[in-house]
C-alpha positions in Angstrom: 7.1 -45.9 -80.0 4.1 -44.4 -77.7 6.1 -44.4 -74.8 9.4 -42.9 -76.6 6.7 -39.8 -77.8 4.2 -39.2 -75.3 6.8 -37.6 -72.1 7.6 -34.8 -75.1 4.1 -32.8 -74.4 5.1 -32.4 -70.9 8.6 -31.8 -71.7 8.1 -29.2 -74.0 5.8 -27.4 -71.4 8.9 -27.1 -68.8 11.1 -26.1 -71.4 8.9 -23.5 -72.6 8.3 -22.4 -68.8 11.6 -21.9 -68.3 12.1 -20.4 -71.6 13.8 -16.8 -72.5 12.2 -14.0 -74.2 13.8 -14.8 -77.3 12.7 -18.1 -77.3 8.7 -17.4 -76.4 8.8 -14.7 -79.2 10.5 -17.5 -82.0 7.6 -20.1 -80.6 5.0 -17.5 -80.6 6.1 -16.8 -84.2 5.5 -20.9 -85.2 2.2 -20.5 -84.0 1.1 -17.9 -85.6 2.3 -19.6 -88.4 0.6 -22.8 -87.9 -3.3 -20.6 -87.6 -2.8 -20.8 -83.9 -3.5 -17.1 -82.9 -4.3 -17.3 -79.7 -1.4 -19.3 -78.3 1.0 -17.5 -80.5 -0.6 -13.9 -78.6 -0.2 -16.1 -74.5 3.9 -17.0 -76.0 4.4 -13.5 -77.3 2.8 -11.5 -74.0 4.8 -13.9 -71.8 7.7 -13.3 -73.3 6.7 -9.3 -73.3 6.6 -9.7 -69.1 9.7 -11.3 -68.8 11.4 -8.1 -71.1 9.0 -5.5 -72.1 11.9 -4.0 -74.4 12.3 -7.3 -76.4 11.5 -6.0 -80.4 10.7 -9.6 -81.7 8.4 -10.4 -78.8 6.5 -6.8 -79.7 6.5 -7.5 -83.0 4.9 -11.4 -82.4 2.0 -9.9 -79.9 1.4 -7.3 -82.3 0.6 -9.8 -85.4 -1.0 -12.5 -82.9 -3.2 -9.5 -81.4 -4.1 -8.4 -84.8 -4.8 -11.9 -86.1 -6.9 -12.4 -83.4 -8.3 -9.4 -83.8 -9.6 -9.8 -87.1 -10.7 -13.2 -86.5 -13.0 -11.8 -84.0 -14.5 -9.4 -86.2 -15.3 -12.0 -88.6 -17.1 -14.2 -86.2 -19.3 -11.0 -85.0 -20.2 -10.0 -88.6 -21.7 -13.7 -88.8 -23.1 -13.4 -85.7 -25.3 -10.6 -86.0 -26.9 -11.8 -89.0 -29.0 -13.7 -86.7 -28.2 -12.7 -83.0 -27.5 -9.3 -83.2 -27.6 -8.7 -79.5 -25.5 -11.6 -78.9 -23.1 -10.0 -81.6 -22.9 -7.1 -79.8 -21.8 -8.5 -76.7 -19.2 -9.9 -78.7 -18.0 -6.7 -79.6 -18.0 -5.5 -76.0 -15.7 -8.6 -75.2 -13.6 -7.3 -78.5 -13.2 -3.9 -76.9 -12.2 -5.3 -74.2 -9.4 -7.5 -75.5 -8.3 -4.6 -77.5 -7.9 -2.0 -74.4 -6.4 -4.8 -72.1 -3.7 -5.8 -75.4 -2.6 -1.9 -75.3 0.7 -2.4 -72.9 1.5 -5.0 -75.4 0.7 -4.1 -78.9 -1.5 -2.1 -80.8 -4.5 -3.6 -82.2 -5.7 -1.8 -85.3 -9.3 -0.7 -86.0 -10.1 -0.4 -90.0 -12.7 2.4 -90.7 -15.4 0.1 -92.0 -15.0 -2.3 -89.1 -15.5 0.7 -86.6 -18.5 1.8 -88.7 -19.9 -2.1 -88.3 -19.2 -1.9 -84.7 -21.0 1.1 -83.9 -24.3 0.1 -85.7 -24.3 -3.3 -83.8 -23.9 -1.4 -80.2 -26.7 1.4 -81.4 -29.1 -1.5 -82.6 -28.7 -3.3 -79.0 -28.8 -0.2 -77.3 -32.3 0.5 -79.6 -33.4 -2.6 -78.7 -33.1 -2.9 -74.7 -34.6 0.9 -74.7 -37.4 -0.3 -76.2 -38.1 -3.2 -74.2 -37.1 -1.0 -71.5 -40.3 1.4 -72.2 -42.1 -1.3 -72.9 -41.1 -2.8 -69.7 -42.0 0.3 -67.9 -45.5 0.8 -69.3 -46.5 -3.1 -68.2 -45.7 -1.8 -64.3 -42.1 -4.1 -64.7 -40.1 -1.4 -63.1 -36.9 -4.0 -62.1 -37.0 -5.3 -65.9 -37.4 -1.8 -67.1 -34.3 -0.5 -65.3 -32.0 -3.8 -66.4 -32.7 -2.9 -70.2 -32.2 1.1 -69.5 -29.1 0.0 -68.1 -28.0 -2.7 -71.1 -28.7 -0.1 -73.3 -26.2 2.0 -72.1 -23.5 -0.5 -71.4 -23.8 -0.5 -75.1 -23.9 3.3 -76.0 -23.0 5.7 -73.3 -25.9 8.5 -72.6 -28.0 7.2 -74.7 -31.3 9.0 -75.7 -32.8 9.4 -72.2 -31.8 5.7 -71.3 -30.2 7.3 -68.0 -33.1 9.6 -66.6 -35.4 6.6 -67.6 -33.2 4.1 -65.4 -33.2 6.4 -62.0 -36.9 6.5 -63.0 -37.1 2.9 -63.2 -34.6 1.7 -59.9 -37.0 4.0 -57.5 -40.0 2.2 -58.1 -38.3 -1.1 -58.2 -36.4 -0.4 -55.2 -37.9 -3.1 -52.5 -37.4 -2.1 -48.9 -37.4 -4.7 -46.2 -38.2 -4.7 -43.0 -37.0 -7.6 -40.3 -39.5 -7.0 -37.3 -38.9 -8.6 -33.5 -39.7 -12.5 -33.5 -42.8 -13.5 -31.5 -41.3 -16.1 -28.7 -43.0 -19.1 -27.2 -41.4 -18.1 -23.7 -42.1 -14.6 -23.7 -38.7 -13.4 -23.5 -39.2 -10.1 -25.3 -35.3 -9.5 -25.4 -35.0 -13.1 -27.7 -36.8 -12.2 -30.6 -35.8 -8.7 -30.4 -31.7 -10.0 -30.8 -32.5 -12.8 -33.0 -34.5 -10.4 -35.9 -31.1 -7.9 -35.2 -28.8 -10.5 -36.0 -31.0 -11.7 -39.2 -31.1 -8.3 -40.2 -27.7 -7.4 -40.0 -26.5 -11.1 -42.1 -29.6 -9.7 -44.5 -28.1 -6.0 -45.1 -24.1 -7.3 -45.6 -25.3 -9.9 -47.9 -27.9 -8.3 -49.8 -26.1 -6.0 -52.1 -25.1 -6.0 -55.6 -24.4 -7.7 -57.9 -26.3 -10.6 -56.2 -29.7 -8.1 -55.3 -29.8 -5.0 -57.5 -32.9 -4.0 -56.4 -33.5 -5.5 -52.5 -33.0 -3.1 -49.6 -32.9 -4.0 -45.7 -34.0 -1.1 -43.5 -32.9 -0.7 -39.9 -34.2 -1.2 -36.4 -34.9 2.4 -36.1 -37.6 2.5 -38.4 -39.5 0.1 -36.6 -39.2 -0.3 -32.9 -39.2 3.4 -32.6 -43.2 2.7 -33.6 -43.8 -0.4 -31.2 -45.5 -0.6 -27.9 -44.0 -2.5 -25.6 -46.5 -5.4 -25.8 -45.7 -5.4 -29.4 -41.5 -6.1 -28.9 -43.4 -9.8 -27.3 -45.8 -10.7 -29.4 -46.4 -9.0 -32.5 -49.2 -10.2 -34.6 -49.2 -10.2 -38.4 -51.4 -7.1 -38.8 -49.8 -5.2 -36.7 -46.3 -6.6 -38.2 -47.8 -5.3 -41.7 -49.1 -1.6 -40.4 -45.6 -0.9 -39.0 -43.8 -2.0 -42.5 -46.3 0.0 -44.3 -45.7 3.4 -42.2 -41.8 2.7 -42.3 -42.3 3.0 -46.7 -40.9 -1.2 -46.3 -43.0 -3.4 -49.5 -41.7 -6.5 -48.1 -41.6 -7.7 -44.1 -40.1 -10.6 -42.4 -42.8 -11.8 -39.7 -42.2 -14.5 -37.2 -41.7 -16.5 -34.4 -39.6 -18.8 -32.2 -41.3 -21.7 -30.9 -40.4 -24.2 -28.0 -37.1 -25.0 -27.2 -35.8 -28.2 -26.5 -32.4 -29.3 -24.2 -30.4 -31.8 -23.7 -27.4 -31.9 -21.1 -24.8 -34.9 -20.5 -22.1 -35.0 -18.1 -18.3 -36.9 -19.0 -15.5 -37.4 -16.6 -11.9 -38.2 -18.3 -10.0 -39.7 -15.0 -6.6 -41.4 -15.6 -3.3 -41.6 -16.3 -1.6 -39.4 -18.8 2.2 -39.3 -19.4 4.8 -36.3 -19.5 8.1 -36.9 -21.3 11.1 -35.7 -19.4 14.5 -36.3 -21.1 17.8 -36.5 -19.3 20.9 -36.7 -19.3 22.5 -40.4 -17.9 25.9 -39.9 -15.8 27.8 -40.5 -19.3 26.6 -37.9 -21.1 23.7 -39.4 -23.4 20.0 -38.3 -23.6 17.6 -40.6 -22.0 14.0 -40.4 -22.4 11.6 -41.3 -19.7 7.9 -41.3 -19.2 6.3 -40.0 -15.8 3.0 -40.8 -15.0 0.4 -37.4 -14.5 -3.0 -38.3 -12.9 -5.6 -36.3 -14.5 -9.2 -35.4 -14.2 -11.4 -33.8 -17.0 -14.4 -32.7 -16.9 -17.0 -32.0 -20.0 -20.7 -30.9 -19.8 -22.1 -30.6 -23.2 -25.9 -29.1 -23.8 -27.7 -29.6 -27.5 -30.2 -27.1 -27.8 -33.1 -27.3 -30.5 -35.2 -24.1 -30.9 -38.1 -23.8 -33.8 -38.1 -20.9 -36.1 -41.2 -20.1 -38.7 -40.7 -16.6 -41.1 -42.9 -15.2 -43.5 -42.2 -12.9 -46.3 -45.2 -10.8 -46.7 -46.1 -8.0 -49.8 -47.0 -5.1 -47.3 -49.1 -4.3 -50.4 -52.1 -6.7 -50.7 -50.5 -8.7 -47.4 -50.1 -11.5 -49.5 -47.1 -14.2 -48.4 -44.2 -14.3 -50.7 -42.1 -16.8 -49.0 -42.9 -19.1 -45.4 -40.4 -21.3 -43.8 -40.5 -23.5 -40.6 -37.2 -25.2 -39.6 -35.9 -26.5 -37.2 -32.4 -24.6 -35.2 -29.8 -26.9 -33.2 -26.4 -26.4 -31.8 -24.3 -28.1 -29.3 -22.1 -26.1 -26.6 -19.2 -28.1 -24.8 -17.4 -27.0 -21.7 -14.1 -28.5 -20.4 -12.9 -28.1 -17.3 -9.7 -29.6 -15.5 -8.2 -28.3 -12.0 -4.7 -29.6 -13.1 -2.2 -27.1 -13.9 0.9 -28.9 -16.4 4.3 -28.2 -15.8 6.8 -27.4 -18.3 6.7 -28.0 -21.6 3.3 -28.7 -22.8 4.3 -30.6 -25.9 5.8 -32.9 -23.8 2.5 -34.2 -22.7 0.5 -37.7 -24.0 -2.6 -39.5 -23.3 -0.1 -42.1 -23.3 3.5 -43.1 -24.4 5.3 -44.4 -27.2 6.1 -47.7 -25.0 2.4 -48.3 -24.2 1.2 -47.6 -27.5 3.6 -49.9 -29.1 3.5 -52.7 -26.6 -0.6 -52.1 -25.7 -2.1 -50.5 -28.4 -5.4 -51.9 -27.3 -4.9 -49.9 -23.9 -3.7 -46.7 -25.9 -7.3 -47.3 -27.8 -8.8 -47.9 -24.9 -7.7 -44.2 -23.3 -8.2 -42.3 -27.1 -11.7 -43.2 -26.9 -12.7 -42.4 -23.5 -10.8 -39.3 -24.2 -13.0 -38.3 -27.5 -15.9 -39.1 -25.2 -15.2 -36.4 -23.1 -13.4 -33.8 -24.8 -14.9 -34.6 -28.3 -13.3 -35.8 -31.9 -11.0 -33.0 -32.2 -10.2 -31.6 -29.4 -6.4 -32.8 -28.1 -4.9 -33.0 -24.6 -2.6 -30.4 -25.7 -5.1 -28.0 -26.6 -6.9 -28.2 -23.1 -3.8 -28.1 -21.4 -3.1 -24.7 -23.0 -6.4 -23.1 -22.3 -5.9 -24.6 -18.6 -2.5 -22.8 -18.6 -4.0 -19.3 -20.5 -6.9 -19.0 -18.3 -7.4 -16.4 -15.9 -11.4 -17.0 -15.0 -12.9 -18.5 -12.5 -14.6 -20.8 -14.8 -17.9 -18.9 -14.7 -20.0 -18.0 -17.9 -19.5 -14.7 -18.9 -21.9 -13.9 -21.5 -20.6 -10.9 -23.6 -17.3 -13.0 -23.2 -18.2 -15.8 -24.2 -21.7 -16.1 -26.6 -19.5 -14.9 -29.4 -17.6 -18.5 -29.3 -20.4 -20.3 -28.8 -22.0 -18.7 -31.8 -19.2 -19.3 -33.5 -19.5 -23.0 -32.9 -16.2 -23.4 -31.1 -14.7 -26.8 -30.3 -14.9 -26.7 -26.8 -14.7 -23.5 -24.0 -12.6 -23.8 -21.4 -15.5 -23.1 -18.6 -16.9 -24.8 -15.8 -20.6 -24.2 -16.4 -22.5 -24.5 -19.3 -24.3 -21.1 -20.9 -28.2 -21.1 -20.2 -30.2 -22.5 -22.6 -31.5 -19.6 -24.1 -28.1 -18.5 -24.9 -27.6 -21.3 -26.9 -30.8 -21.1 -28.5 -30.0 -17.3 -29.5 -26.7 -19.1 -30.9 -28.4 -21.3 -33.3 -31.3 -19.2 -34.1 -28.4 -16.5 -35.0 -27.8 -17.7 -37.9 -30.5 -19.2 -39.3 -31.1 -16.0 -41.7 -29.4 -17.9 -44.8 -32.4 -19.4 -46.2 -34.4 -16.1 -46.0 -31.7 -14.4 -48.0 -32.4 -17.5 -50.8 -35.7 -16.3 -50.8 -35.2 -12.8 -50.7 -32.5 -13.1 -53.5 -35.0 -15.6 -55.5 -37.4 -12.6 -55.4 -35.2 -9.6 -55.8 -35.3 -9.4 -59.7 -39.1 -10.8 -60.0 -41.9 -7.7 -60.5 -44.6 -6.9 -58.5 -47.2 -8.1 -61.3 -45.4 -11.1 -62.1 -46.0 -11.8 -58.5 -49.7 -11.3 -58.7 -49.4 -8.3 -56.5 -49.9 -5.1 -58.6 -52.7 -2.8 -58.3 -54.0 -0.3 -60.7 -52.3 2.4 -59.1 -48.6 0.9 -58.9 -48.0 3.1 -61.6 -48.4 6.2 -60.1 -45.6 4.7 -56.7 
């Protein structure tokens, strides 16, 4: 008997798929029967798309909307009897529905329910004002301007709400500064890219509505005021006097430590196969294999470079965040002097025959190929970048960093970038975890930080 009843759920949702207008609008009016508002509103608005002049189906969205309607006004009048600002969101969500229903029906509002409406949205606006000025007066400037704001998501201009939440954003506006990394080596130009690429990840990403109140600053404001011994070696002092004359209260200090390389070398010489099909002398397609010597050459270079940040209050100095990872990425050139004929598809590390009859041989080739060239990369693919080049194989570096950053499969090259390339690679995006932190502080005050003084405010 199961079996017999259980395929007609799934049934019934195909034929209702496919279903008419008519047809939603008669099921929507079952369900509305049956106390199933909401499905009998998603029958009656589907039909209502299919053929917005269809009466019936206006006629079931308008009842289902209603029903709906007044449902939800009865579970906010409950509600607010002990959560009245969860109650009120409630009735925000109800507006919502109600302006959304209007291409499909009209969704009444009785007097006294627009009377109950408005005195739950003026008591939550009342209440996040409040705790807005009461916010402001503890030096809480960020949770001052979130409850200025509630309060008027609930009641448009209300009281002062609005002058009180410009008041509120400027003092918890928190300016951040990204100076030039310290490096290990010296190399002036390193820290000076790697802090420019952190700060412009930082500036895309730190925007609303993930940070409300978290602002990256440019360059400009910063190197314009460094010596050139600073742009080498900046120490934390002077890192903090430069932030503080740039109007920054937060600044990202650090440096790059040692970094470490690795190079291997990996020859791919053998025997690859090219398909060529015929035609015999009576007529029929034959397929042959033709031998191709090949030689491939792959140089890949790992390079590990050290990165330590701090997030320092320019106010006080005090450290807000510190991180010391670790930075790695590998680079892999391929290089090959043979130039394929025809049609590239028609190439193989080896043929159907072999691979049938030898498959320990095909294995044998497949893994000294992955050796090489790496897991993903195919013949095919380096055949086509052997074909598409136009380079003499040399590293160009405005060319070619942007791949490398990217972490490309392979680049068709002969010589591998230099190692501080690569470390500028992986150190280029190692910004992510400062924007956790960053993000993790962006809605926290000042003085629930430990950080206010007296004077904050008068800022």
């Amino acid at each position: 008997m199961l079996r017999r009843i259980a395929p007609a759920v799934p049934v019934l949702l195909i034929v209702l798929g496919c279903a008419g207008p008519s047809k939603l609008a008669e099921k929507s009016e079952e369900m509305l029967a049956g106390g199933q508002n909401g499905r009998a509103w998603n029958l009656a608005i589907r039909a209502l798309d299919k053929d917005p002049g269809n009466a019936r189906a206006r006629a079931a969205a308008s009842a289902a909307g209603n029903a709906m309607a007044r449902e939800w006004e009865n579970r906010v009048s409950v509600l607010a009897q002990s959560d009245s600002l969860a109650a009120a969101e409630q009735v925000l969500e109800l507006n919502s529905f109600r302006v959304g229903a209007v291409r499909y029906a009209a969704i009444t509002v009785s007097p006294e329910w627009s009377r109950a409406e408005q005195a739950i949205r003026q008591s939550a606006a009342r209440t996040h004002y409040q705790r807005g000025v009461a916010d402001a007066s503890s030096r809480r400037p960020k949770r001052a301007y979130l409850h200025f704001a509630d309060a008027q998501r609930f009641v448009a201009d209300y009281r002062d709400a609005s002058r009180l939440a410009d008041k509120a954003y400027q003092k918890a506006l928190t300016r951040v500064v990204v100076v030039p990394f310290s490096t290990a080596s010296g190399n002036a130009s390193m820290g000076r890219d790697v802090a420019a690429e952190w700060r412009d990840g930082l500036a895309q990403r730190l925007a609303p509505p993930d940070a409300y109140f978290t602002r990256v600053l440019g360059s400009a404001e910063i190197e314009g005021q460094m010596t050139v011994s600073q742009l080498g070696r900046l120490s934390r002092e002077d890192a903090l006097s430069l932030a503080r004359k740039a109007g920054a209260e937060r600044v990202v200090w650090g440096s790059i430590g040692g970094v470490d390389s690795r190079t291997s070398l990996h020859l791919f010489t053998d025997v690859v196969v090219r398909r060529i099909v015929e035609k015999d002398a009576e007529g029929h397609q034959v397929t042959r294999w033709v031998d191709v010597p090949i030689e491939v050459l792959s140089r890949v270079r790992t390079v590990t470079a050290n990165v330590d940040y701090e997030v320092i209050a320019t106010r006080g100095g005090g450290t807000l965040a510190h991180q010391r990872a670790p930075r790695s990425t590998s680079a892999r050139v391929v290089w090959t002097t043979y130039t394929p004929e025809g049609d590239l598809g028609a190439y193989a590390l080896v043929s159907e025959v072999v691979r049938s009859a030898h498959p320990e041989r095909a294995k044998q080739v497949e893994t000294r190929w992955k050796e090489t060239c790496g897991d993903n990369t195919t013949l095919l693919q380096v055949l086509e970048a052997r074909r598409s080049s136009r380079s003499s194989g040399r590293y160009d570096r405005d060319a070619l960093l942007p791949r490398f950053i990217a972490g490309a499969a392979f680049v068709f090259l002969q010589e591998l970038p230099p190692v501080e390339d690569l470390a500028f690679a992986a150190l280029s995006g190692g910004w992510h975890p400062l924007c956790d932190d960053l993000l993790r502080l962006d809605g926290v005050d000042d003085v629930d930080l430990g950080m206010a003084a007296a004077g904050d405010a008068q800022r």
